[in-house]
N, C-alpha and C positions, 0 to 999 in steps of 0.2 A: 257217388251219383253215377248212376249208370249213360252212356253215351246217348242212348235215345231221350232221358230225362234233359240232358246237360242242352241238345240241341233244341227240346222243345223252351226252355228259355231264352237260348239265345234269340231267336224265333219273338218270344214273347219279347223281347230285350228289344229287335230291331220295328218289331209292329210299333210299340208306343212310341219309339224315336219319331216313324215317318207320322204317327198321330199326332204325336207334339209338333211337329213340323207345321202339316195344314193348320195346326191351332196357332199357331206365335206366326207365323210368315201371312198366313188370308184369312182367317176368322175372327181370332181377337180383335185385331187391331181396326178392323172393319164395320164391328158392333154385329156379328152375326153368328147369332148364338142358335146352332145346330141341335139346340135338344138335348135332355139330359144334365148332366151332373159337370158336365164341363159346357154347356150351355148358360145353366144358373150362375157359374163361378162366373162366367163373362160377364153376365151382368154384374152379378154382384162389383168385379171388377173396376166396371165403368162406373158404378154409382156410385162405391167407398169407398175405390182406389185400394181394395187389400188382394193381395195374390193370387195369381187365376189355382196354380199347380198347389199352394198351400191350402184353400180356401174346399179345390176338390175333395186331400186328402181327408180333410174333418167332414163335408160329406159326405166322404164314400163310408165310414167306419160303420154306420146303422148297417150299408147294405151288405157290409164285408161279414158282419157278426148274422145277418138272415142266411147268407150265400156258405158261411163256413156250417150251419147248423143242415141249410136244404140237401146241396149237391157234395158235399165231403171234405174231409181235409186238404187231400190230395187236389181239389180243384181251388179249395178255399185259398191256398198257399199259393198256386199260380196265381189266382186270380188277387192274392193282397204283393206277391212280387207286381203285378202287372201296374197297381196301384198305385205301388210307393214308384216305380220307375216310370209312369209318365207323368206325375206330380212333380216329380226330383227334373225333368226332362224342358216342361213345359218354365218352371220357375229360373230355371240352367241359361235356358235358349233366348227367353222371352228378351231380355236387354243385350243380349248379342246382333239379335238378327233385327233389320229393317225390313217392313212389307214390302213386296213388291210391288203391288199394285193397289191403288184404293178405289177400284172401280169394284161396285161392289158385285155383279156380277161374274168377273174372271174370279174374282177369290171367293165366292160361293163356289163354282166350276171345281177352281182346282185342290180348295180345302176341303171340300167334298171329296173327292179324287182319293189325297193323301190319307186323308181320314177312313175311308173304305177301306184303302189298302191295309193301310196299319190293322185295323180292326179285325179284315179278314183273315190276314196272318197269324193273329191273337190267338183269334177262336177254332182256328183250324192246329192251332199249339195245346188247345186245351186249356183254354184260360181266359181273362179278361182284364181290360182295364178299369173296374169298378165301374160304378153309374152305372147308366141306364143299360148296356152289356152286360155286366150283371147280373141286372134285373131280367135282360132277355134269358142265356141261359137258363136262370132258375123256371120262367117261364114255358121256354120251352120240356122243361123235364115234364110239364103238364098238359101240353098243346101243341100239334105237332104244325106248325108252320115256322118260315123260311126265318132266319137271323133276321135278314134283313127288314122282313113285316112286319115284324115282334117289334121290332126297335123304332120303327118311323109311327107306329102307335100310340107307344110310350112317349116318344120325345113328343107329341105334339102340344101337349100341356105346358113344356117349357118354351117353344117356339111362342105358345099363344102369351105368354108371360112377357116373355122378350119384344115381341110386338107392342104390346099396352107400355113396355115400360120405354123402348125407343122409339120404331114407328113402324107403322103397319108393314111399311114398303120394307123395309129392313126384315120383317117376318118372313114376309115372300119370297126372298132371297133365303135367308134360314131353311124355307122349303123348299127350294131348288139343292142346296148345300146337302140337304137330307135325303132328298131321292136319288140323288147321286152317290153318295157313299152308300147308302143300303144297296142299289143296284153294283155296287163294287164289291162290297162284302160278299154279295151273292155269288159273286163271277169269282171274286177268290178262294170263295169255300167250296164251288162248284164245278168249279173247272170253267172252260172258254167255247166248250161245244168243237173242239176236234175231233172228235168220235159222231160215226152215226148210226142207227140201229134199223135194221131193215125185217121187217115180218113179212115173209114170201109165202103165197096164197098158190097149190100148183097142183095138180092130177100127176107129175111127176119133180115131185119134193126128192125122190131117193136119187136123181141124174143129177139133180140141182145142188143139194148136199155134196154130194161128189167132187164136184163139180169147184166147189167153195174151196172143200179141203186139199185140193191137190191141185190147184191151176193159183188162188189167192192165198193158201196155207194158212188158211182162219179155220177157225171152228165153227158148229153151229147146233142151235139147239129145235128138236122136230116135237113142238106143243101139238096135244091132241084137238082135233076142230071140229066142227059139223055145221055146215051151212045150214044157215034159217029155214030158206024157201027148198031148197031139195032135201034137205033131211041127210047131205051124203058125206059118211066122215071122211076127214080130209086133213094130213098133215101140215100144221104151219111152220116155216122155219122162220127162227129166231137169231139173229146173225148181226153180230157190231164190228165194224173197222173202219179205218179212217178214212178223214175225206178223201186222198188222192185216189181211195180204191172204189167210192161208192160208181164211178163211169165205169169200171170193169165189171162188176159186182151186177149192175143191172146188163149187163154186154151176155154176159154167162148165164143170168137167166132169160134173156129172152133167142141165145141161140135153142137153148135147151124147150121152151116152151112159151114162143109168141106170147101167149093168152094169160098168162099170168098175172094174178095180183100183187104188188109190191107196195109196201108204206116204207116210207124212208123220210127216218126223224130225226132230229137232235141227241146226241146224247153228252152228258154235261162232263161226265166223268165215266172213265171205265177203267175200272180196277180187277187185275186177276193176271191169267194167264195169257201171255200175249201181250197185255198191255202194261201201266203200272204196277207194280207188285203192290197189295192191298199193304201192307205190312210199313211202306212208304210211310204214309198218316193213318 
């Protein structure tokens, strides 16, 4: 096994631990069942008393056998290690650890939280914890929106289950639990927004350029433009660095030219030269 394989499980090895974590420490124990395949086993749980982590694995096998035939071997094998080690994790942990808190808001918070994290880790390894993760990958091979949208979709049919079967109020909390991890999943498969991307609007783009590469030592990229109402083409420059620079960044365009147009956005993740080397994930 090559070194890049060996660390994307460990990767997948540490995501389910902190997944088992928010499930045995704030949601189990809570009656807040977050959607999905490790949702139903909660209840199942509470209603027949049989094991959350044994009850997911005979679950997950339908989705294991669609996910090994959709997206490949090579994902299918992450995604049944991913399987059996937070099953083996959650059933490990569950009579070790006591909740912290039975308020059932902190532990929607913070199992949400943990559950994000794990997840995001999972899928940014290349792989999943069966359930309804599963289901999203496969889904997304077809539909191009975010992990995190896919999945608070799909879980909402187990939330609406969970609610009938405990109480409404308990559901609500599930959908707190839920927009919290999908918003974490996001922010781990997407980065935190340290980067910003700036599109400069200028009658002298070539001082400005300049200007970037030898005073900030960024690069920058000069898209072809033409203004609507004058018709007059016009270089746009295309330019990402990070926050501490964007106060310099606009300092250097406006000694160079007042009047200029600047957009200056978010950018969630920047991979290449300069920044992370894409090659990382």
């Amino acid at each position: 096994m090559s070194a890049k394989k060996l660390m994307e499980y460990l990767v997948i090895t540490l995501g389910s631990l902190l997944l088992a974590l928010g499930l045995v420490l704030f949601l189990i124990p809570n009656k807040i069942a977050p959607g999905g395949v490790s949702g139903l086993a909660t209840v199942i749980f509470h209603v027949f008393n049989l094991p959350v982590g044994a009850t997911m694995l005979v679950l997950n096998i339908p989705l294991f056998l669609t996910g090994l035939r959709k997206v490949g071997l090579a994902f299918g094998m992450k995604s049944f290690f991913g399987t059996v080690v937070l099953s083996a994790f959650i059933d490990v942990l569950e009579p070790m650890v006591t909740a912290p808190t039975r308020d059932p808001l902190l532990a929607s918070i913070y199992g949400g939280i943990l559950a994000g994290v794990g997840l995001g880790l999972v899928f940014r390894a290349g792989g999943t914890t069966g359930g309804t993760d599963l289901a999203t990958q496969i889904v997304r091979r077809y539909i191009k929106f975010s992990a995190g949208s896919v999945l608070m979709v799909i879980d909402g049919v187990v939330i609406a289950l969970a609610g009938w079967v405990f109480s409404v109020e308990l559901a609500l909390y599930a959908l707190v639990s839920l927009f919290v991890s999908a918003r974490v999943i996001d922010l781990v498969q997407e980065g935190v927004g340290y980067f910003k991307a700036a599109l400069i609007i200028s009658e002298h783009s070539r001082q400005i350029s300049q200007a970037i590469l030898t005073q900030l030592n960024r690069g920058a990229t000069a898209l072809e433009g033409r203004g609507v109402y004058t018709g007059a083409e016009r270089e746009v420059l295309l330019c990402v660095v990070s926050r501490p620079e964007v106060t310099k960044l606009k300092e250097l365009v406006a000694q160079v030219d007042p009047r200029a147009f600047v957009i200056v956005t978010n950018v969630h993740e920047a991979l290449g030269e300069g920044f992370k080397e894409i090659s990382d994930w």
